[in-house]
N, C-alpha and C positions, 0 to 999 in steps of 0.2 A: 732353465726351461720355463720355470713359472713366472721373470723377468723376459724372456722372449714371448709370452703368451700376451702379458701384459697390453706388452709394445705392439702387436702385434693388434690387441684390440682397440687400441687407442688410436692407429691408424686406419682400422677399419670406420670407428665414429667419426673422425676426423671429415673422410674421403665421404662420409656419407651424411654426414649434414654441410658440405660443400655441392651436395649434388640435390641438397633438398634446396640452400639459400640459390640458389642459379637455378632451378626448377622456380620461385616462386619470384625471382626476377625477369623473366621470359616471359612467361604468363604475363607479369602486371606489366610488361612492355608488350608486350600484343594489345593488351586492348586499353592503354593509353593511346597506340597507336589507331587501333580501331577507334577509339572514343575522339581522335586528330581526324581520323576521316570522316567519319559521320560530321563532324563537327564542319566539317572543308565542303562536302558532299551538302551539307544543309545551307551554308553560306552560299556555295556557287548555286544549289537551286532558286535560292532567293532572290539572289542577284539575278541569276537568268528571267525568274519569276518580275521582276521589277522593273527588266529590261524589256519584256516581253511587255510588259502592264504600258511602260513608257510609248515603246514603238508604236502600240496600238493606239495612247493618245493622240500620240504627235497623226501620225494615220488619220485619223477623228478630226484632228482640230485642223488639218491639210486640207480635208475635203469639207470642213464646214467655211473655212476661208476660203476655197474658193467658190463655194457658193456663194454666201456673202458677198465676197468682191465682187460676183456677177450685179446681183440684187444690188449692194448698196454703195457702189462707185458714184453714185449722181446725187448723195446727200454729204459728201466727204472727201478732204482731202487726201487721207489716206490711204497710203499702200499695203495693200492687204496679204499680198504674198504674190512672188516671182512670177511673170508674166509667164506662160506657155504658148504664147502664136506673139509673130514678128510679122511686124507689118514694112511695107517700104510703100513711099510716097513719090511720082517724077512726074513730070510735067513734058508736053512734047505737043507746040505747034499748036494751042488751043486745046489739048485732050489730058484732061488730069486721069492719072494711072494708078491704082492701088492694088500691089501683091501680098496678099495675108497667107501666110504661112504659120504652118506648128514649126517644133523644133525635130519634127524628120521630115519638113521640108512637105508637108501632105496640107491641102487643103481643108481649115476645118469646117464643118457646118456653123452656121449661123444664125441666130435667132433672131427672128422682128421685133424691132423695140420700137416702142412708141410709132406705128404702122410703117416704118422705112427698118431695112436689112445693115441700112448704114449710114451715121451720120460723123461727114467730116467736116469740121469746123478749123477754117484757115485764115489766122492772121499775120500782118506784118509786121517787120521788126521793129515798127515801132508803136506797136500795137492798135495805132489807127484804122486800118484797114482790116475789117471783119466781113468772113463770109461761110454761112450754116450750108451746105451742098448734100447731096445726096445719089451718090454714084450707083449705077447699075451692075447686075453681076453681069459677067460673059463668060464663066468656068472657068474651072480648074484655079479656082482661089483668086480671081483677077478681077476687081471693077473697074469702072470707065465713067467717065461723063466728061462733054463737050464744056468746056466753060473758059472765058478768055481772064486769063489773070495778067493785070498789067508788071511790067517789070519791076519788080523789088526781093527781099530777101522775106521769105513767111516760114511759119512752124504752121504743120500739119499735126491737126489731133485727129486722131482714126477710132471713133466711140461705137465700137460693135459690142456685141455678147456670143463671144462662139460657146457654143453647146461641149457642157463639160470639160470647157479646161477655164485657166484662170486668165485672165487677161489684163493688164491695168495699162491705161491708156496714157501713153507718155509723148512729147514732141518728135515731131519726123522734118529735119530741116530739107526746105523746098525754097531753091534758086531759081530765078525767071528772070533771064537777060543775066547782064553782066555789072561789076562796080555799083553794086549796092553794101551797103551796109551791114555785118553782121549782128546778130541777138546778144544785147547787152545789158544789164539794169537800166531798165527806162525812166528818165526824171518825170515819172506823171505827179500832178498835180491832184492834190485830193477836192473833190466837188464843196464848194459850199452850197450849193444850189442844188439840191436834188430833183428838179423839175427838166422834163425835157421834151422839147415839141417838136416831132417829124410828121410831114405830110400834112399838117395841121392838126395831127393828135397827140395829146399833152397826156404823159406818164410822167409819175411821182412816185421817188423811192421813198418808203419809211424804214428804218430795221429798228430793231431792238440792239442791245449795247453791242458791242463789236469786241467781243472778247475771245481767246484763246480756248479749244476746247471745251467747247460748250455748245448749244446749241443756239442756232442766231437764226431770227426768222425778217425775213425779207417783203413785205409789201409794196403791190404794188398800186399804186392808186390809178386808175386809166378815167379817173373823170366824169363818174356816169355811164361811160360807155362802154358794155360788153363788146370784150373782142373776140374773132370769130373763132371757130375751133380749127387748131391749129397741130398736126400730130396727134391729135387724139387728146388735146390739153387746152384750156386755155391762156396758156405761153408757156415758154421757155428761159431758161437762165444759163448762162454760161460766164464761168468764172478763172481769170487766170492772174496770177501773181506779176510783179515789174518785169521781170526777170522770164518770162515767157515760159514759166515751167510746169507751173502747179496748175492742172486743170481740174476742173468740175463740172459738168452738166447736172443741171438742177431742174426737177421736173414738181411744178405744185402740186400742195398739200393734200388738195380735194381736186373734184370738177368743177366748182361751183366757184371757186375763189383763185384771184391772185397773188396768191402767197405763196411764198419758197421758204425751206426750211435745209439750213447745212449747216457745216462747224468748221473752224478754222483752228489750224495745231501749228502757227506759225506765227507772229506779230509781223505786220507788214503793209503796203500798200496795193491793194487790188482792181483791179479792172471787171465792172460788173455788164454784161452786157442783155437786157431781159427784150425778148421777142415778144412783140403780141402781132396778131394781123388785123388789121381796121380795113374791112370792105374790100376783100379780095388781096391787101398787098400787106407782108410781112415788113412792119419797121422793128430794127433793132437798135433800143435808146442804149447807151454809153453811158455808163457810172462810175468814178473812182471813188473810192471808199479807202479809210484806215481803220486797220487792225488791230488794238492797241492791247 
């Protein structure tokens, strides 16, 4: 009896600190596992937290580029972020056609720059033939202007500012007649002579070094002779690469002076073309220029 009593307690201690070690194993696996989720719960709020931080940058720096891009497309060659309006360019019978659309196809507003709603600047393919135009609206996202362009192969630049979206102005090939030639890298010849006289008014390029991402300032010397205002400026600069790609409009420093200021993010050879008007008529002298 007092051998079965024994036994008898020795399975009861047994059974009962078998149910204390598995009572305090439970326990510390519960809140290991709680200590796993807090731990998972604090990571994914972080990450959310990071992601949420990021979005809103990206958001921020989305809408400061395209402001930006609006503002400073005609100091740079750079593309500031993904265009939001499409433009098309055609030609028909003497009436040059432009249809500017977003990307749902809706007509965006447009802002006045430099006193015109829109400036297209169309050259040929082999980049001789330059012409600044400035089309009329007629709704529903469609300009027009009567202007005869002789037969050859051109890239149309279409330099608007529509209101609140981004825009970066890229070439729009335009065919007139047939059996021309298309836009290739052009063998231009770099200027040793920066001097050039139309109408009998003499303009002289000076610039500062020609380097890569930097800022390069452009002089122009006209001689003596103020020229007249023109756009609200006293001239204009327009700038495109051999290759008929890279464009820039460039609008001087002050009112007072003929000076451009832009940068170049590419080695290369350029084609400079700066407007002034002498006594009623716009000449635009021709520059090539290297990049180095």
């Amino acid at each position: 009896m007092k051998q079965k009593n024994i036994l008898t307690w020795a399975v009861s201690a047994i059974v009962y600190l078998g149910l204390v070690i598995g009572g305090y194993t439970v326990s510390a696996s519960l809140d290991s596992n709680n200590d796993h989720t807090n731990t998972h719960e604090a990571k994914t709020t972080g990450k959310e937290e990071k992601e949420s931080i990021n979005e809103q940058s990206h958001n921020n720096n989305h809408t400061s580029q395209r402001s930006e891009g609006k503002d400073s497309r005609h100091s740079d060659h750079v593309a500031h972020s993904e265009s939001e309006v499409v433009t098309n360019v055609e030609y028909e019978e003497g009436l040059i056609i432009i249809d500017v659309k977003d990307k749902n196809q809706n007509s965006p507003e447009l802002e006045i720059s430099h006193e015109k709603i829109m400036h297209l600047i169309i050259v040929s393919a082999d980049l001789e033939d330059y012409y600044h135009l400035h089309p009329e609206e007629k709704g529903n996202g469609v300009y027009k202007l009567k202007f005869d362009l002789p037969e050859n192969s051109y890239r149309a630049f279409v330099d608007i500012k529509p209101k609140n979206l981004a825009y970066q102005v890229s070439p729009v090939g335009l065919q007139v007649g047939k059996g021309h030639g298309e836009f290739k890298e052009n063998p231009l010849k770099v200027d040793t002579n920066l001097t050039k006289t139309i109408n009998k008014k003499t303009v002289e390029l000076n610039t500062t070094k020609l380097g890569i991402n930097k800022g390069v300032t452009l002089s122009f010397d006209t001689k003596g002779i103020t020229p007249d205002p023109y756009l609200g400026a006293l001239g204009h600069v327009v700038i495109l690469d051999d290759k008929g790609e890279k464009f820039v409009h460039v609008h001087p420093t002050s009112e007072e002076q003929t000076q451009f200021e832009t940068k170049f993010d590419k080695p290369g050879i350029y084609k400079v073309w700066g407007e002034f008007k002498f006594d009623g008529k716009v000449n635009s002298y021709p520059f090539v220029i290297e990049v180095k």
